[in-house]
C-alpha positions as CSV (number, residue, x, y, z in Angstrom):
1,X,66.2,116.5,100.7
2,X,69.0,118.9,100.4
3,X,72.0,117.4,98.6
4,X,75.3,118.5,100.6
5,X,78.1,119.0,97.6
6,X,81.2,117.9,98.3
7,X,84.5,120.0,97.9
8,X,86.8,118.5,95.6
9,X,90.2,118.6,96.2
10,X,92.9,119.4,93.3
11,X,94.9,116.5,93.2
12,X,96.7,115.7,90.2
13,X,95.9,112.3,88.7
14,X,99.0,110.5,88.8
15,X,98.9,111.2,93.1
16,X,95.5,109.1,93.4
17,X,97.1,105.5,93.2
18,X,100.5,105.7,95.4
19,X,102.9,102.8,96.2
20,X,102.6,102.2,99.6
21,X,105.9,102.2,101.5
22,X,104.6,100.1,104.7
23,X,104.2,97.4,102.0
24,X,108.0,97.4,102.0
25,X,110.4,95.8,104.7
26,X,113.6,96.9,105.7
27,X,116.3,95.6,103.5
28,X,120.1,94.8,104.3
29,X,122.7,96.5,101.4
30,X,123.4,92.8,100.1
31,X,119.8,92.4,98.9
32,X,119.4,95.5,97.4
33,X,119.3,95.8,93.7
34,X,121.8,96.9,91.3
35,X,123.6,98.8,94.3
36,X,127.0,100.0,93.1
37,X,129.2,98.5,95.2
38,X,131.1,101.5,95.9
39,X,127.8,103.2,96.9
40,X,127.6,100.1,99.2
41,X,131.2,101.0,100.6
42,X,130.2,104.5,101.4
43,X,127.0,103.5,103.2
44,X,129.0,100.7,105.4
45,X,131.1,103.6,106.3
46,X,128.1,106.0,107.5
47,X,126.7,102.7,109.9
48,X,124.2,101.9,107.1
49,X,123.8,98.1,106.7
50,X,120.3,98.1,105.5
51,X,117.5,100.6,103.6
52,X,114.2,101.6,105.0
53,X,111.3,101.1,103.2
54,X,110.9,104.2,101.8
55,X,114.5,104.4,100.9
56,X,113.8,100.8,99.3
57,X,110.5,101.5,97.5
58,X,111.9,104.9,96.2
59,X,115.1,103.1,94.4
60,X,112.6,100.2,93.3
61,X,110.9,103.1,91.4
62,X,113.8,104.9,90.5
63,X,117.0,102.1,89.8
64,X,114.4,99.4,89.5
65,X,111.6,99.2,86.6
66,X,111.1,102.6,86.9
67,X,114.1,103.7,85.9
68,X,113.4,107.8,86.6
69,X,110.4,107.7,83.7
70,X,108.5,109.7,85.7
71,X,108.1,112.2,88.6
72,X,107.8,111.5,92.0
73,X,106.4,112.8,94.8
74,X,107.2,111.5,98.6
75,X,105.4,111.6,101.6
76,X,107.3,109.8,104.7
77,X,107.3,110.5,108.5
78,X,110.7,112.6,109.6
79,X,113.4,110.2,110.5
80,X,112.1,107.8,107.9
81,X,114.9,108.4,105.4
82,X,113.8,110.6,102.7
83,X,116.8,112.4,102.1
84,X,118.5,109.5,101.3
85,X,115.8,107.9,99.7
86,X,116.7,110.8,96.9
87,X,120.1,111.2,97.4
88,X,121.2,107.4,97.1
89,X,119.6,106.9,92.9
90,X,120.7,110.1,91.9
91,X,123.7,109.5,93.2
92,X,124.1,106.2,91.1
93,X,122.1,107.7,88.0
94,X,124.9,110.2,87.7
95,X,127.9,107.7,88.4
96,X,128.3,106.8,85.2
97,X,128.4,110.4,83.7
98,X,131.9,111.0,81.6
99,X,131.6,115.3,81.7
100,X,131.1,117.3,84.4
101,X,128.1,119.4,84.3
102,X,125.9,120.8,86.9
103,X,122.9,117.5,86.5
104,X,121.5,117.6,89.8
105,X,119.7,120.6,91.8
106,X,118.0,120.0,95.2
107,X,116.3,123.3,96.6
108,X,115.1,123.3,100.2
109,X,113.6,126.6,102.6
110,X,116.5,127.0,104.9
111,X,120.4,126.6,105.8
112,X,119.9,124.4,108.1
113,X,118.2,121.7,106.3
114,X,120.4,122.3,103.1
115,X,123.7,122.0,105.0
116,X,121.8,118.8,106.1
117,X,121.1,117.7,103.3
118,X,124.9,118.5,101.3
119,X,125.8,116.6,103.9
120,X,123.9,113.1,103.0
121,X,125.2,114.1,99.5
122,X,129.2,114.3,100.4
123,X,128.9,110.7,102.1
124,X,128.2,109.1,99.5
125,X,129.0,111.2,95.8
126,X,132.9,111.3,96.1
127,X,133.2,107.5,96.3
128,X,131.8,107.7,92.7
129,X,133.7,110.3,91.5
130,X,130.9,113.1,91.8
131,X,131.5,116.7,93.3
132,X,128.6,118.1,95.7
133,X,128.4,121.9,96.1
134,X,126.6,124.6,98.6
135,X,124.7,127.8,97.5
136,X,123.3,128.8,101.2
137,X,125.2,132.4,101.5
138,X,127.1,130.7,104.4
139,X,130.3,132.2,102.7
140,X,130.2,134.9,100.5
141,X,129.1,135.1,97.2
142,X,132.5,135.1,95.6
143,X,133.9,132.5,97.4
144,X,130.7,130.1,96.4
145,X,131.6,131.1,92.7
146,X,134.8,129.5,92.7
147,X,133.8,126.4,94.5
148,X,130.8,126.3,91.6
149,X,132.4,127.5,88.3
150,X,136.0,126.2,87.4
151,X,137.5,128.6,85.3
152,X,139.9,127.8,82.6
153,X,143.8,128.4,83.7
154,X,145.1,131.7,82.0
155,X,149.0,131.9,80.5
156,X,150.5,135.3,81.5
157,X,151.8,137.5,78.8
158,X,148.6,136.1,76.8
159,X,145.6,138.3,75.5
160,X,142.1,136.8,75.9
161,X,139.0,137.7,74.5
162,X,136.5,137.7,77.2
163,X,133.8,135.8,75.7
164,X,136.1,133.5,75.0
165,X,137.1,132.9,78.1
166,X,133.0,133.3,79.3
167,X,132.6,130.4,76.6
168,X,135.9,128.3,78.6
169,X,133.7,128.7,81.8
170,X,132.6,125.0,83.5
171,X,130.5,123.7,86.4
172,X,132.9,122.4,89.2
173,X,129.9,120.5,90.6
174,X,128.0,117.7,89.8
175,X,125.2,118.2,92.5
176,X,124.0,121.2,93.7
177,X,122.5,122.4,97.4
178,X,120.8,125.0,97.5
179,X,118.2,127.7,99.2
180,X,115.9,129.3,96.7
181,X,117.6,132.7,97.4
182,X,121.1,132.3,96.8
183,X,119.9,129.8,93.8
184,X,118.5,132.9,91.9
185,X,121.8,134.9,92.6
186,X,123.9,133.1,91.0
187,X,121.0,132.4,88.2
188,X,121.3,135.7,88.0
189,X,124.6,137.4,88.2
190,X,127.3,134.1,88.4
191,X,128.9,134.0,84.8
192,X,129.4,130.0,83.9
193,X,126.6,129.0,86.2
194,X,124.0,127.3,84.1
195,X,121.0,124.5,84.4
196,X,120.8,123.9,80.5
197,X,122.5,120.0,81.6
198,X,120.2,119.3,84.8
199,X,119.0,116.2,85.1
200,X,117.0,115.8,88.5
201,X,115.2,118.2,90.3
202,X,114.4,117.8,94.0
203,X,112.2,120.1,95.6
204,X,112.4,119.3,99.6
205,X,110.1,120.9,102.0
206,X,107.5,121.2,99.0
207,X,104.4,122.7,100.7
208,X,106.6,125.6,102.4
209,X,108.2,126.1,99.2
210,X,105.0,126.5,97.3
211,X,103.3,128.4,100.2
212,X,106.4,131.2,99.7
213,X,107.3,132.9,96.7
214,X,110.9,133.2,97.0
215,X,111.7,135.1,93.7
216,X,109.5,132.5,91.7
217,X,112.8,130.5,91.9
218,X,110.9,127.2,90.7
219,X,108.8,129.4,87.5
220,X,112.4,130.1,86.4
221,X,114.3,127.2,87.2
222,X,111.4,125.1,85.0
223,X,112.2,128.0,82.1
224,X,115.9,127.6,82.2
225,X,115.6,123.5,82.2
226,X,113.2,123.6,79.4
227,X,114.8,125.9,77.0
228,X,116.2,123.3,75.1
229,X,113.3,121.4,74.7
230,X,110.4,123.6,73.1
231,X,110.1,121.3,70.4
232,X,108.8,119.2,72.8
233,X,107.0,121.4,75.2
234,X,103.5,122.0,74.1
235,X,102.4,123.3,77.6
236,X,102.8,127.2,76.8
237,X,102.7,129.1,79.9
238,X,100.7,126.9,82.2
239,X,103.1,127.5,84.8
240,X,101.8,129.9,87.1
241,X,101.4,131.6,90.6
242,X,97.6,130.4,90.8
243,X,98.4,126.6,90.1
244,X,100.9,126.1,92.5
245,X,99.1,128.1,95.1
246,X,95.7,125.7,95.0
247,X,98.3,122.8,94.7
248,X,97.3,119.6,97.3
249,X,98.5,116.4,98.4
250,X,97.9,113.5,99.5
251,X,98.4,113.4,103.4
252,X,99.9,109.5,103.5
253,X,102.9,107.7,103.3
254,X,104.2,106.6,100.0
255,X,105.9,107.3,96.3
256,X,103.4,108.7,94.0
257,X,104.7,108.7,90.0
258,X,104.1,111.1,87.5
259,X,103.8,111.1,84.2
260,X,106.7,109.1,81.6
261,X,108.5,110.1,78.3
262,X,109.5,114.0,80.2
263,X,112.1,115.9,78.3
264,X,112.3,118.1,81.6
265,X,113.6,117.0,84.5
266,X,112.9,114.4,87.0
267,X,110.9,116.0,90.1
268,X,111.1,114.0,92.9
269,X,108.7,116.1,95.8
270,X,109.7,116.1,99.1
271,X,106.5,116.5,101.9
């Protein structure tokens, strides 16, 4: 009898037992949990009087008794309300913060979705005080710069050293939009711009990103978040071209959680 031997796929352990979202029900803004009530202003004022279920079993995971321990990864239909499904907790998570720093980074493939996306953002962040920025080369380069980086006001007739005023440099931006692309330019070249704060990582379009190399954006976005964290990172290089090209998921809906007690950002993964 020949024994046919089955394929197996490389799923990572923490996708095999997701929370179903059809197990939730749509929820009005009054019963939703710990919902700052400016957040609930905002929503009122984009025609949002309830969440969807995966809006509502995302922020049960996240706001809830998850409280952003772990990774996520999301799998809804489109129109289900992913975006803000991620958008809405981080946007709380960070209400609270009392510096400004560059704490949240959402990457997707194209302009179109990211302008989508900023969008969601800028409905909701400013009625709790947070600043949402673009990197999409939409505008040029320079003009992205100064809506990124705040630099320090200069007195004339005063001498500066250079590095000191490098050192003066600040993020103008609490959340960040960007295409992979224009991301690594201004990893690259923008003085000031820095992930050594970041907080939340969303990676939207995940398969598309992962399928496309686009600079190895993600290799070094995961370098520049960890640096401050070897102590803690026993992983060594195990980053690599080969693991995120034979990376699978699970074709379903739900929220899948990763791993707690992560130094590194939150990675909530968008399919």
């Amino acid at each position: 009898m020949e024994v046919v031997k089955m394929k197996s796929e490389p799923v990572l352990p923490w996708m095999r037992r997701p929370v179903d979202v059809t197990n939730f029900e749509e929820r009005t803004l009054e019963a939703v949990p710990c919902l700052d009530p400016r957040l609930k202003v905002a929503l009122q004022k984009m025609s949002i009087s309830s969440l969807f279920p995966v809006q509502l079993a995302v922020w049960q995971e996240t706001i809830g008794p998850g409280c952003f321990e772990r990774d996520l990864c999301i799998n809804s239909p489109t129109g289900s309300g992913k975006t803000l499904a991620y958008a809405l907790p981080i946007v709380q998570m960070l209400s609270n913060r009392a510096v400004k720093f560059l704490r949240a980074l959402v990457v997707l493939p194209t302009r179109d979705l990211a302008l989508q996306v900023k969008e969601v953002f800028s409905a909701i962040a400013p009625a709790v005080g947070l600043s949402v920025g673009l990197a999409v080369g939409q505008s040029s380069i320079a003009d992205e710069i100064s809506d990124l980086v705040k630099r320090p006001k200069l007195e004339a007739g005063i001498c500066y050293d250079p590095e000191d005023h490098f050192q003066d440099l600040q993020s103008a931006v609490d959340i960040l939009v960007a295409t992979p692309g224009r991301l690594m330019d201004h990893i690259n070249t923008t003085k000031g711009f820095t992930l050594e704060h970041l907080c939340y990582l969303v990676v939207d379009e995940t398969d598309r990103m992962l399928r496309e190399a686009y600079q190895a954006w993600l290799l070094t976005v995961l370098q520049l978040t960890r640096s401050n964290y070897e102590s803690h990172f026993r992983c060594g290089n195990t980053f690599n071209h080969s693991i995120f090209g034979s990376l699978k998921t699970i074709r379903r809906c739900g929220v899948e959680r990763g791993f707690k007690d992560k130094p590194y950002p939150r990675l909530v993964k968008m399919v």
